[in-house]
OpenMM code with the backbone's topology and positions (N, CA, C; nanometers):
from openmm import Vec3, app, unit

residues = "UNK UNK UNK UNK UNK UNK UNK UNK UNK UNK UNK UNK UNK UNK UNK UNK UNK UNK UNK UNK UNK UNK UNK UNK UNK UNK UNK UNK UNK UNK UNK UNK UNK UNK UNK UNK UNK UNK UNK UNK UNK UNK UNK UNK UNK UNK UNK UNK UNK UNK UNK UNK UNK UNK UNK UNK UNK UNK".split()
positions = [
    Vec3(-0.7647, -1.7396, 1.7385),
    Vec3(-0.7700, -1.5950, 1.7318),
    Vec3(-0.6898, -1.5460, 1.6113),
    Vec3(-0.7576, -1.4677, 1.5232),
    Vec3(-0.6969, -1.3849, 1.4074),
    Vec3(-0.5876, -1.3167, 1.4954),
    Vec3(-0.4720, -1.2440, 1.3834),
    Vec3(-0.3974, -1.1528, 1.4233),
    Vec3(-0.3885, -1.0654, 1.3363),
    Vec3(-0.3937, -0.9405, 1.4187),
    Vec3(-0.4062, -0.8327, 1.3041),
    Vec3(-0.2534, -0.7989, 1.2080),
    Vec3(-0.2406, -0.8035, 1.0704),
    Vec3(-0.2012, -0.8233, 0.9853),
    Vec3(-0.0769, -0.6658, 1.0003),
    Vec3(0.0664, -0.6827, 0.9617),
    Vec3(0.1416, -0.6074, 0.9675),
    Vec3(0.1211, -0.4958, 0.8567),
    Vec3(0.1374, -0.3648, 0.8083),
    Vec3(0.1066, -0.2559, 0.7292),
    Vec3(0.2262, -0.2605, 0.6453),
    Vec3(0.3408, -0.3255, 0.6968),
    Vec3(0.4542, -0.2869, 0.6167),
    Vec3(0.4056, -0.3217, 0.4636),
    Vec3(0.4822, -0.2491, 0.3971),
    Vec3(0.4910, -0.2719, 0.2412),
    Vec3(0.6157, -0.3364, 0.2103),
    Vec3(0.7045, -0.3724, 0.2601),
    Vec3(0.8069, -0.4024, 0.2159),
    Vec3(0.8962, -0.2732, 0.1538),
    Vec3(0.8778, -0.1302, 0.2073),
    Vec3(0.9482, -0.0147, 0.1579),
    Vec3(1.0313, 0.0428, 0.2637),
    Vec3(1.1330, -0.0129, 0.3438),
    Vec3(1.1504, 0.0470, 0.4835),
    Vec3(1.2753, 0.1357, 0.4483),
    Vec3(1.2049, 0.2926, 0.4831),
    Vec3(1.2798, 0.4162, 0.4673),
    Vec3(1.2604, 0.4946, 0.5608),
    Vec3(1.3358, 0.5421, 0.6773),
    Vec3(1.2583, 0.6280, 0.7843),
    Vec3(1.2736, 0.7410, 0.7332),
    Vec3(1.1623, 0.8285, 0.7310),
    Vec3(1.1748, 0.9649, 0.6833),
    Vec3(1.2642, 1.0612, 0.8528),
    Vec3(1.3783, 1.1708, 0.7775),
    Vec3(1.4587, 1.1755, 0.9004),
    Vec3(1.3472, 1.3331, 0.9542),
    Vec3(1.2519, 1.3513, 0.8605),
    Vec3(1.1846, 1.5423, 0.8824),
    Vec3(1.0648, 1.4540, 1.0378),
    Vec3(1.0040, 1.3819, 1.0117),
    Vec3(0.9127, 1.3161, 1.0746),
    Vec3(0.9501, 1.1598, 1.1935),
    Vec3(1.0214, 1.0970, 1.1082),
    Vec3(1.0432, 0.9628, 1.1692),
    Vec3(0.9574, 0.8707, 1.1574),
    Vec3(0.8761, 0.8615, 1.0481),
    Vec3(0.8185, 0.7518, 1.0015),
    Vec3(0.8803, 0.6846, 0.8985),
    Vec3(0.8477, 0.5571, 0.9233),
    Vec3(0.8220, 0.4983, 0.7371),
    Vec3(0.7538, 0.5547, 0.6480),
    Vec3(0.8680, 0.5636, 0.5907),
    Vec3(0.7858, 0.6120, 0.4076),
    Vec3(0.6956, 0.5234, 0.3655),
    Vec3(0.7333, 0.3553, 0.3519),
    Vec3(0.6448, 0.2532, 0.3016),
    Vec3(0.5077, 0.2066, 0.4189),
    Vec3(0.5379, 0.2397, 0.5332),
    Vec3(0.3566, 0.1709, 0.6346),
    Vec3(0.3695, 0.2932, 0.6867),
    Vec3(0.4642, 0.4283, 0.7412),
    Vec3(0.4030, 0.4933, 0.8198),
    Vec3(0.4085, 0.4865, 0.9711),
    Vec3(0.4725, 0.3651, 1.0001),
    Vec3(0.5165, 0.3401, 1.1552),
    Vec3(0.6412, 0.4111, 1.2503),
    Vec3(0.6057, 0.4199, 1.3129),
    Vec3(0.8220, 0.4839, 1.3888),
    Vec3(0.8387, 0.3643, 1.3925),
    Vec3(0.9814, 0.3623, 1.4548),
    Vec3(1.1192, 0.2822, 1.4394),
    Vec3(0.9997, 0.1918, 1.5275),
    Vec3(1.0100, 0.2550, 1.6332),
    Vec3(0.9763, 0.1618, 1.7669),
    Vec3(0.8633, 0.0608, 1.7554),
    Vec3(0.7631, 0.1120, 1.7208),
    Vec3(0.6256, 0.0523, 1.6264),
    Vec3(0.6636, -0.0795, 1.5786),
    Vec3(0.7544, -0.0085, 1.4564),
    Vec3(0.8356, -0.1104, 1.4002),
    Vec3(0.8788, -0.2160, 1.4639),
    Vec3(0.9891, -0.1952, 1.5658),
    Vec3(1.0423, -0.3074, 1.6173),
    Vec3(0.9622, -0.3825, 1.7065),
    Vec3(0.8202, -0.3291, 1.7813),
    Vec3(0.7922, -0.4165, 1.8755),
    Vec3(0.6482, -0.4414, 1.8077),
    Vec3(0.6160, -0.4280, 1.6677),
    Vec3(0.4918, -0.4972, 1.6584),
    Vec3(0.4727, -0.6609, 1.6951),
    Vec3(0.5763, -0.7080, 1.6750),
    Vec3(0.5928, -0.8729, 1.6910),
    Vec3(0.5060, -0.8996, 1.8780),
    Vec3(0.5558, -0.8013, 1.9085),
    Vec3(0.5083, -0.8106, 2.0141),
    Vec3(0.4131, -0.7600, 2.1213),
    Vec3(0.3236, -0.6834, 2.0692),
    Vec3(0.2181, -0.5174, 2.0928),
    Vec3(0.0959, -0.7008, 2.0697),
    Vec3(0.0229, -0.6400, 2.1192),
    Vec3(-0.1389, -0.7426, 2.1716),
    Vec3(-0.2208, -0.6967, 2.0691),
    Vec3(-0.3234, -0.7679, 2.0088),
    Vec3(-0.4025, -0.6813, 1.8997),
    Vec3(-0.4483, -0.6032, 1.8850),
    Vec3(-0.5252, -0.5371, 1.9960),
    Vec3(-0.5835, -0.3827, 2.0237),
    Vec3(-0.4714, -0.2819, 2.0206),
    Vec3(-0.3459, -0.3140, 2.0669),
    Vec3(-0.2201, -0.2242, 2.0252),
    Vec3(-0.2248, -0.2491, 1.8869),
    Vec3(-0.2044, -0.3025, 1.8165),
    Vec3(-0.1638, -0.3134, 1.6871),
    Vec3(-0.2899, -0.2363, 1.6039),
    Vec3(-0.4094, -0.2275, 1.6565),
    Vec3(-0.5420, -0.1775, 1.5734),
    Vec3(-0.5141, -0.0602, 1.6598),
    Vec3(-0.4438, -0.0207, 1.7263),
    Vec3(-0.4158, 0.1412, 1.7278),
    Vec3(-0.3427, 0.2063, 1.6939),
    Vec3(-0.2123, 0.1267, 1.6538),
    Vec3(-0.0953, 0.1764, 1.5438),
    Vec3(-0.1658, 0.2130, 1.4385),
    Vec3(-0.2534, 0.1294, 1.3537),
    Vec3(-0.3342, 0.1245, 1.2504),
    Vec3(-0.4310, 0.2190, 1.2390),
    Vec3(-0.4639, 0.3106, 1.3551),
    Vec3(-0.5763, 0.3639, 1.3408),
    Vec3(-0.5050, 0.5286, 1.3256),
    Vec3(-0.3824, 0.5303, 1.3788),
    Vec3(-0.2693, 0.5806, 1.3631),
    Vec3(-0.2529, 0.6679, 1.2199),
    Vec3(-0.2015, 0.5425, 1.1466),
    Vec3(-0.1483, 0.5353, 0.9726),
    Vec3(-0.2295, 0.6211, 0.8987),
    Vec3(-0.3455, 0.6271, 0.8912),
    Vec3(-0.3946, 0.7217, 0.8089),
    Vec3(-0.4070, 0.8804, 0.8276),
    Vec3(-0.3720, 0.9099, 0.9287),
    Vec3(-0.3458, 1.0501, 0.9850),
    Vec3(-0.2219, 1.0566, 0.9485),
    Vec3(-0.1319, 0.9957, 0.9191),
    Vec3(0.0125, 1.0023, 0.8983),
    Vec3(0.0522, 0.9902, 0.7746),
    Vec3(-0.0027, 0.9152, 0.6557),
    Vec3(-0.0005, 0.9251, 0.5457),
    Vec3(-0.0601, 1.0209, 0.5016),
    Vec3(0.0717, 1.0507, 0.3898),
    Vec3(0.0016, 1.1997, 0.3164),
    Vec3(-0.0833, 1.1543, 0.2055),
    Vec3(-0.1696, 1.2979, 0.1901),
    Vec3(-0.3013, 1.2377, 0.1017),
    Vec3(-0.2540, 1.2727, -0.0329),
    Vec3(-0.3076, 1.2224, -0.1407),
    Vec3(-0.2506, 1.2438, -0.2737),
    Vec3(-0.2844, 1.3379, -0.3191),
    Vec3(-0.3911, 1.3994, -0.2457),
    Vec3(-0.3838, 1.5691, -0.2801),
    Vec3(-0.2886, 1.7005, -0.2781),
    Vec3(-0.2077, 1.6546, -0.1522),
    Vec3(-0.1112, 1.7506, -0.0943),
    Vec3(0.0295, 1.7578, -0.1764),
] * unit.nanometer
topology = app.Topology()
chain = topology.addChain("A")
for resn in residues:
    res = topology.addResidue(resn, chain)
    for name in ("N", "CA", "C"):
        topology.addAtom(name, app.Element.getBySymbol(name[0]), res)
């Protein structure tokens, strides 16, 4: 079985206005328990991230 692949960038900054990562976009918590979230959790964090990243328009 594949595993779905972590988002981090290697940029870990929690933004304090929101509480995400600046670099993937995850909360803390996200963060700490992806190691351990089942793959359909993890493809819903993910489905997550792009609603949460700002667009380069804004």
């Amino acid at each position: 079985m594949t595993t779905v692949p972590s988002p981090c960038v290697n940029w870990c900054d929690i933004n304090p206005e929101n509480g995400y990562c600046r670099g993937c976009y995850r909360t803390l918590t996200e963060i700490a328990n992806w190691s351990e979230l089942s793959n359909p959790e993890k493809l819903e964090v993910w489905s997550l991230l792009t609603d949460r990243k700002p667009q380069a328009s804004e």
